[in-house]
C-alpha positions in Angstrom: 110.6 93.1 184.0 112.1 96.2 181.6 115.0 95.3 179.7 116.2 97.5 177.7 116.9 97.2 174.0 118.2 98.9 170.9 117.4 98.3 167.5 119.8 100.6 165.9 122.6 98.7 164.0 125.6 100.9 165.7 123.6 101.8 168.8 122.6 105.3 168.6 119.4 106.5 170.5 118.7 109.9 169.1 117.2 111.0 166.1 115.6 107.4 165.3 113.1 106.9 167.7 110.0 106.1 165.4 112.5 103.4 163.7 113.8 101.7 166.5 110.0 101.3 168.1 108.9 99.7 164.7 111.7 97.8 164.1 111.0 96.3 167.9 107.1 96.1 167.5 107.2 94.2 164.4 110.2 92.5 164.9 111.6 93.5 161.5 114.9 94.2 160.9 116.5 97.6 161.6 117.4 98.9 158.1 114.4 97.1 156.5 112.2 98.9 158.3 113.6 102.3 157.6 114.4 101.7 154.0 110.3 100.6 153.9 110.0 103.9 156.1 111.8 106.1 153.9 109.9 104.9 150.7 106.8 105.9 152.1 107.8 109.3 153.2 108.8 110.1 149.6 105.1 108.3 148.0 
């Protein structure tokens, strides 16, 4: 059964997608996950 869900802290669905579907795979917190995100894309 679908049940929707959205990771984002304030509930925005644009511009985060990639975040939001880790964030949900790993079950890791929102903003952990893009601060870990963010490192990476500056490595």
């Amino acid at each position: 059964m679908f049940q929707e869900f959205n990771a984002h802290p304030k509930g925005i669905k644009t511009t985060d997608c990639v975040v939001r579907a880790i964030s949900t795979a790993f079950n890791k917190d929102y903003m952990e996950c893009r601060r870990e995100l963010n490192q990476k894309k500056r490595e």
